[in-house]
C-alpha positions as CSV (number, residue, x, y, z in Angstrom):
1,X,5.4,9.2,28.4
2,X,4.1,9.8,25.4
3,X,3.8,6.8,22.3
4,X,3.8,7.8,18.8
5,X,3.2,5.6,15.8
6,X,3.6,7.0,12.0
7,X,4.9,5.5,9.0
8,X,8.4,4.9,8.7
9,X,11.3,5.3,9.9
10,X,12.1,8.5,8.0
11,X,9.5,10.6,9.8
12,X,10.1,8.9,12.8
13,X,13.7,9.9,12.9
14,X,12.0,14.0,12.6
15,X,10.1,13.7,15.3
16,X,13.1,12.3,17.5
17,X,15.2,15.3,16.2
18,X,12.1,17.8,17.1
19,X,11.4,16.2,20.6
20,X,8.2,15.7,20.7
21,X,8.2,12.7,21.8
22,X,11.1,9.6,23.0
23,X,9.5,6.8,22.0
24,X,8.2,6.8,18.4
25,X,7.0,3.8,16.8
26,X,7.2,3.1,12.8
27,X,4.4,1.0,10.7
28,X,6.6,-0.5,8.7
29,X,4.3,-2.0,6.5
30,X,2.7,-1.6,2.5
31,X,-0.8,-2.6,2.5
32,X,-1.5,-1.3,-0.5
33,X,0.9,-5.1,-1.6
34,X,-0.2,-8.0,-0.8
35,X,-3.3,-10.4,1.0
36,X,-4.5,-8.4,3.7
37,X,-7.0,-10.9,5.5
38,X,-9.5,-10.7,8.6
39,X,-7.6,-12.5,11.0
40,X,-8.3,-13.0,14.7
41,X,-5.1,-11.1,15.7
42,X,-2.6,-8.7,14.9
43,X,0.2,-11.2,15.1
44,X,-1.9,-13.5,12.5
45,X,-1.8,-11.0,10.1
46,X,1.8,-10.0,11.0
47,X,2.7,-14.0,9.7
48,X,1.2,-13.5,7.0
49,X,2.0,-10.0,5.9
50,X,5.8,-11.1,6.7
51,X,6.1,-13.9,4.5
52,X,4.5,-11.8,1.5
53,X,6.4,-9.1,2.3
54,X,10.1,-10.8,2.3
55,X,9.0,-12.5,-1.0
56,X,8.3,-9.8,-2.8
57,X,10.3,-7.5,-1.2
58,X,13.5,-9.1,-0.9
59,X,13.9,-8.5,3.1
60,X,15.4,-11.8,5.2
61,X,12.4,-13.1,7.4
62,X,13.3,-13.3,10.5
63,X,13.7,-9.0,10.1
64,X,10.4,-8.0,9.4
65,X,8.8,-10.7,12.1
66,X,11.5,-8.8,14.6
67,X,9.9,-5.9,13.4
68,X,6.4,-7.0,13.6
69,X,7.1,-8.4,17.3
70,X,8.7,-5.2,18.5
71,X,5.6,-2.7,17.5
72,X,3.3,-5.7,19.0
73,X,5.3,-5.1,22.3
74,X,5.2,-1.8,21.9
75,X,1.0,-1.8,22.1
76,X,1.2,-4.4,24.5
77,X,2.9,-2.3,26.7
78,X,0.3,0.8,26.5
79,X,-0.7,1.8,30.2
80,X,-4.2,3.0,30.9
81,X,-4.3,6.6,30.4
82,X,-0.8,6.9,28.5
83,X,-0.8,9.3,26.0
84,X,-0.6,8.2,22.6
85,X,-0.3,9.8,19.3
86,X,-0.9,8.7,15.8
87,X,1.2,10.9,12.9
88,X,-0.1,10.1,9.4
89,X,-0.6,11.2,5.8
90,X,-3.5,12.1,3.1
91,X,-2.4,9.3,1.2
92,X,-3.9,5.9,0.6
93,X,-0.5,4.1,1.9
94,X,-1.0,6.2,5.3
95,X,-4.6,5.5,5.3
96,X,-4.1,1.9,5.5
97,X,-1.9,2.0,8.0
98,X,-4.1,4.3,10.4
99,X,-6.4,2.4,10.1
100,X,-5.0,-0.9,11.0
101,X,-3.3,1.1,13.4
102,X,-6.7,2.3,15.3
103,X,-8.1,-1.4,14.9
104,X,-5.3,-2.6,17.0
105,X,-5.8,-0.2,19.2
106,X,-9.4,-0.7,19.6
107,X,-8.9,-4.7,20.2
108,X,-6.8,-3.9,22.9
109,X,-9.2,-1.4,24.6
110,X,-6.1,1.6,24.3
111,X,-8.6,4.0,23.6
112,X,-8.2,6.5,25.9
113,X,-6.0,9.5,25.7
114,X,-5.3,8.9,22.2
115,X,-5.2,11.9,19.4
116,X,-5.0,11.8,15.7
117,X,-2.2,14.1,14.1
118,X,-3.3,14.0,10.8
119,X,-1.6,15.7,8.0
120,X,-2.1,17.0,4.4
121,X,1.4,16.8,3.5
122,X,3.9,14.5,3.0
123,X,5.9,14.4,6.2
124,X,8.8,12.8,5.1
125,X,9.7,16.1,3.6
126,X,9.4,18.2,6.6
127,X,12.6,19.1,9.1
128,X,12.2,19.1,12.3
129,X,11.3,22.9,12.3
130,X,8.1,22.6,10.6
131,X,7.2,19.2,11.2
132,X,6.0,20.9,14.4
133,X,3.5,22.8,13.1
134,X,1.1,19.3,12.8
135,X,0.5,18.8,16.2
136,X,-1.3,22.2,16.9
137,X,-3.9,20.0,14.5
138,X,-4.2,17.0,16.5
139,X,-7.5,15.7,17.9
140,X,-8.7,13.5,20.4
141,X,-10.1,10.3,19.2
142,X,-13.4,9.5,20.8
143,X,-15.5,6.0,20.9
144,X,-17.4,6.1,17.8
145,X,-14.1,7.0,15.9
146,X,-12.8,4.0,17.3
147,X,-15.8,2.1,16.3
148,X,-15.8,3.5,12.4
149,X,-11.7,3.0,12.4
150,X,-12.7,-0.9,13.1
151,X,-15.9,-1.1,10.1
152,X,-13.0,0.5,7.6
153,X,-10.1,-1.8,9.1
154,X,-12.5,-5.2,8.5
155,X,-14.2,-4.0,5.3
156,X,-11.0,-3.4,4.1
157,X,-9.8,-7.4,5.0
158,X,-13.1,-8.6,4.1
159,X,-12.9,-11.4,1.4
160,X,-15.0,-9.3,-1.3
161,X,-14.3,-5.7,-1.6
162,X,-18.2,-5.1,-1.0
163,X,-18.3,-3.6,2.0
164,X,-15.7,-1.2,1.5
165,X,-17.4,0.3,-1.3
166,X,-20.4,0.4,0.4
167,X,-18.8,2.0,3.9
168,X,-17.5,4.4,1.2
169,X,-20.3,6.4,1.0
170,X,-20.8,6.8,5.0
171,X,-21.7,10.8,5.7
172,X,-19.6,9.2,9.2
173,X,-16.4,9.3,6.9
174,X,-16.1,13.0,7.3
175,X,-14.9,12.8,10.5
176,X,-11.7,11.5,8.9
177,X,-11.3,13.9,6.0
178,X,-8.6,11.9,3.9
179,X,-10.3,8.6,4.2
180,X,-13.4,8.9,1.7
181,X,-10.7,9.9,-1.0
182,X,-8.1,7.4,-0.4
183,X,-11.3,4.3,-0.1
184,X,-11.9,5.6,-4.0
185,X,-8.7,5.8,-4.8
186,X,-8.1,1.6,-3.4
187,X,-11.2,1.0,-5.1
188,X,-9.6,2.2,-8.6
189,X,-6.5,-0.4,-7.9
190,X,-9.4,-2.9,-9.1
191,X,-9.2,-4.2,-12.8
192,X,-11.5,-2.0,-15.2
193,X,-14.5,-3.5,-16.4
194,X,-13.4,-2.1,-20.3
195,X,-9.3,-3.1,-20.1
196,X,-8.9,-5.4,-17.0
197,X,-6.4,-2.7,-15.7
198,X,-5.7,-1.1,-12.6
199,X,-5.9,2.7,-12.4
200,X,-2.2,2.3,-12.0
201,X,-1.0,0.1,-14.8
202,X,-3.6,1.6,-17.2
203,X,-1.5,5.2,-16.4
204,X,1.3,3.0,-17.2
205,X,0.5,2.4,-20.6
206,X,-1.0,6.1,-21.1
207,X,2.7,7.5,-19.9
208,X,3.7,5.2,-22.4
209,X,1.7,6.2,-25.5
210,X,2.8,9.5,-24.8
211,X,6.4,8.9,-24.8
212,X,7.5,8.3,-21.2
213,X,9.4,5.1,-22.7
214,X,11.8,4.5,-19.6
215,X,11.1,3.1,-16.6
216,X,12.3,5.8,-14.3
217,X,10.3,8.0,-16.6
218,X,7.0,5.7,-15.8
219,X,7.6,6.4,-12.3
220,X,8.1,10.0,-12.2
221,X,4.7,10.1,-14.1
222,X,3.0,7.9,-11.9
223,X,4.5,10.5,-8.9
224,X,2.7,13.3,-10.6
225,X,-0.4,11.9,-11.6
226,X,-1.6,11.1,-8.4
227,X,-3.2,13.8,-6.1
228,X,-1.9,11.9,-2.7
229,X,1.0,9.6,-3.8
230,X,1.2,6.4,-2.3
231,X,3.0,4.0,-4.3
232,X,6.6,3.5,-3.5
233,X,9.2,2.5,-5.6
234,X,9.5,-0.9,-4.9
235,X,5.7,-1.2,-5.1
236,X,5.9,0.7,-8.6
237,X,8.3,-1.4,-10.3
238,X,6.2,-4.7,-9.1
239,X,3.9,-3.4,-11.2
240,X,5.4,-2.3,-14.0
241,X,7.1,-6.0,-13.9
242,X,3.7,-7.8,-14.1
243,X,2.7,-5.9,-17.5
244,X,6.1,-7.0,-18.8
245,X,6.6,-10.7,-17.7
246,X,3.4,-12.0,-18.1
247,X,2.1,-14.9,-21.0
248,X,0.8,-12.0,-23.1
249,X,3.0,-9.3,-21.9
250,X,1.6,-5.3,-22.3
251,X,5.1,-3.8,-22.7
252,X,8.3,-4.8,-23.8
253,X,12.0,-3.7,-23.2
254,X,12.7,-4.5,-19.5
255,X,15.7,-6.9,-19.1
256,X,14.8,-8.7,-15.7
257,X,12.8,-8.0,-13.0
258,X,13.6,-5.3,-10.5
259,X,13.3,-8.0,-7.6
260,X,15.9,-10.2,-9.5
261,X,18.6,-7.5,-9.1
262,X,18.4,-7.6,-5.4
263,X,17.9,-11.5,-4.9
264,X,18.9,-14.2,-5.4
265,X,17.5,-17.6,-4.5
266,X,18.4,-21.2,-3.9
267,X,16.7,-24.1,-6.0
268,X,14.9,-25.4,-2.8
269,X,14.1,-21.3,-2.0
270,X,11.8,-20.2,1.1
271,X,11.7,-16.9,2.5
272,X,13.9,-17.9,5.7
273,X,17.1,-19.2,2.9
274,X,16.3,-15.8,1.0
275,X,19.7,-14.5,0.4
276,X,19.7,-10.2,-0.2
277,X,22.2,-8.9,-2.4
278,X,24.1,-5.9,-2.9
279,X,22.4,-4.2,-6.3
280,X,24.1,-4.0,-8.9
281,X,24.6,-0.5,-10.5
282,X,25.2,-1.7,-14.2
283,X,21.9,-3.8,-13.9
284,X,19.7,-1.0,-11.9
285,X,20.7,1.3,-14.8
286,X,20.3,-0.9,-17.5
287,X,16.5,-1.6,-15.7
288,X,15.8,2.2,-14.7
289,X,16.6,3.5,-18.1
290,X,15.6,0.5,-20.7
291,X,14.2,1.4,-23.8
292,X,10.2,0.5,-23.2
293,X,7.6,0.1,-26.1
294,X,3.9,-1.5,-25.8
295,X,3.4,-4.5,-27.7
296,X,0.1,-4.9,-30.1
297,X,-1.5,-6.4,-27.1
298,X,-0.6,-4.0,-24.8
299,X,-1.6,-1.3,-27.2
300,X,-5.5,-3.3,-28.1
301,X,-5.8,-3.2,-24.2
302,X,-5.3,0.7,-24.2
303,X,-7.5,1.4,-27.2
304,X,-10.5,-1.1,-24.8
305,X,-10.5,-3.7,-27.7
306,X,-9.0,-6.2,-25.5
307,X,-8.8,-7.2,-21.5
308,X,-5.7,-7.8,-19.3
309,X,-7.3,-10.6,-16.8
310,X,-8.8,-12.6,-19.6
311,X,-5.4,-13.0,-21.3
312,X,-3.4,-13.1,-18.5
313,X,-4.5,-14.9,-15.7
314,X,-4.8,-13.0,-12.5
315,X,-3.6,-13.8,-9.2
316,X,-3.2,-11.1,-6.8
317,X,-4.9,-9.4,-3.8
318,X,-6.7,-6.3,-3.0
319,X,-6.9,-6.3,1.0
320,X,-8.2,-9.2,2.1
321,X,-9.7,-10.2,-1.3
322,X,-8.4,-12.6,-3.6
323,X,-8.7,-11.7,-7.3
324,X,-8.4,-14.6,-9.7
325,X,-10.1,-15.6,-13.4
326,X,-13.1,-17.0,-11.3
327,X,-13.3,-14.7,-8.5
328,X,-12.2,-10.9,-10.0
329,X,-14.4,-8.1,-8.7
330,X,-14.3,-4.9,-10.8
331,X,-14.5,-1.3,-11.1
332,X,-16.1,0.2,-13.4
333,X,-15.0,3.8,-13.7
334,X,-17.5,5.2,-16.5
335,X,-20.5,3.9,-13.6
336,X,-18.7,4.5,-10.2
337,X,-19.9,0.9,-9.0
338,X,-18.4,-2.2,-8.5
339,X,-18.7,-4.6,-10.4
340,X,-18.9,-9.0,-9.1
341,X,-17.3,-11.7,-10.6
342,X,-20.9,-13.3,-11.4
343,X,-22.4,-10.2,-13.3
């Protein structure tokens, strides 16, 4: 019997109507959001990427560490020999989860009889008629793809984004032909060495400067700016919020946060007590189509003549690394190098 894994439940649900195969397998999981550290074990990281995830995400707990257990059961229960098949995008969202996908594998020792379907579409969009078409693409994964999926996977949750950069360059790379683009295109998600900005929120405040002044708006640009989208909604307004409620906000106009509308919380909150509520249409509107404008500061960090992470204080991760004031690696764009806290 044949195991596939891809990335959500949409695509999943296509491949069940086409019949290819009966038990299909979604990574339901944004790694683009979030610490991402080297642990010793999948289910490690699946604690940890499950609280992060109902916090920011507004998901009850104890449903995304059901989900978590149920695809660790799922490899678990991989027989020598049995076929397995791994459906994913271009993008840098799919990437990630290939890629943590093949690492789990690998640990495991499930690497026999496994091929790579890998697509340069979005397969979300795809009936089952043509969703077809991929596998006649698929490829049989060999050892030392196995062995480069695991130096990607690890430089990826490594505490400094060094090693990712550096794996970047691998001529090996090629033998995944999305991956080279979508390890640049993490790399951007760093803060600028001119503005402190990550490619994404500085595109934010371009859209803005050019008269995209609505939310919705922000995110329809951000759809067609990229070459391989990967940002989801929820992950997009995240973003948007931290430019807006921050001590020296970059925008102005939002009423609340987007997470607000679809949680609420106890005084004494932890994820477990989270308690998910119905949205409410008058208050998505009012945050989907508020009237935006950048505020001088936001403005002098456009023009370069000021920096987002030394105004702000920054406290986020990128994979496994943890940028703050003291500890914020950089990209700088103009150079195409990274850039360490200490330089």
């Amino acid at each position: 019997m044949t195991l596939i894994i891809t990335n959500g439940d949409i695509v999943a649900d296509t491949l069940k109507t086409a019949g290819i195969a009966t038990t299909i397998v979604p990574w339901r999981d944004t790694l683009v959001d979030g610490p991402v550290p080297l642990t010793s074990d999948l289910a490690t990281l699946d604690e940890i990427r499950a609280a992060f995830l109902s916090d920011a995400f507004a998901v009850p707990l104890h449903e995304i560490e059901d989900e978590f257990a149920a695809r660790r059961e799922q490899l678990e229960a991989i027989t020598p020999g049995q076929p397995v098949e791994l459906w994913f995008e271009h993008d840098l969202y799919d990437q990630l989860q290939l890629f943590q996908t093949l690492d789990a594998l690998n640990r495991r020792g499930a690497v026999t009889n496994v091929h790579l379907v890998q697509a340069n579409d979005y397969l979300g969009r795809h009936a089952a008629e043509t969703i077809i078409r991929f596998a006649g693409a698929k490829r049989s994964l060999t050892e030392t793809d196995f062995e480069i999926a695991s130096q990607v996977w690890t430089a990826y949750c490594s505490s400094t984004p060094e090693a990712w950069a550096a794996l970047s360059t691998d001529p090996d790379l090629a033998r995944f032909p999305f991956l080279r683009s979508a390890m640049l295109r993490a790399i951007e998600e760093l803060p600028g060495t001119r503005d402190g900005l990550s490619r994404t929120e500085r595109r934010m405040l371009q859209a803005l400067a050019e008269g995209h002044t609505t939310p919705q708006s922000l995110f329809l640009d951000n759809q067609r700016s990229e070459t391989a989208v990967f940002l989801g909604d929820w992950s997009f307004w995240s973003r948007l919020d931290g430019l807006c409620f921050t001590a020296e906000p970059l925008i102005a106009g939002i009423p609340e946060r987007f997470r607000d509308i679809h949680c609420e919380m106890s005084d004494s909150f932890t994820p477990e007590i989270m308690i998910p509520q119905a949205p409410d249409a008058d208050r998505l509107n009012a945050y989907f189509f508020a009237e935006l404008s950048l505020t001088d500061f936001g403005r002098a960090v456009l023009e370069g003549q000021a920096d987002h992470v030394v105004e702000n204080e920054i406290d986020r991760w990128w994979g496994g690394t943890h940028l703050t004031n003291q500890r914020c690696w950089r990209w700088d764009d103009a150079a195409q190098s990274l850039v360490s806290p200490a330089s």
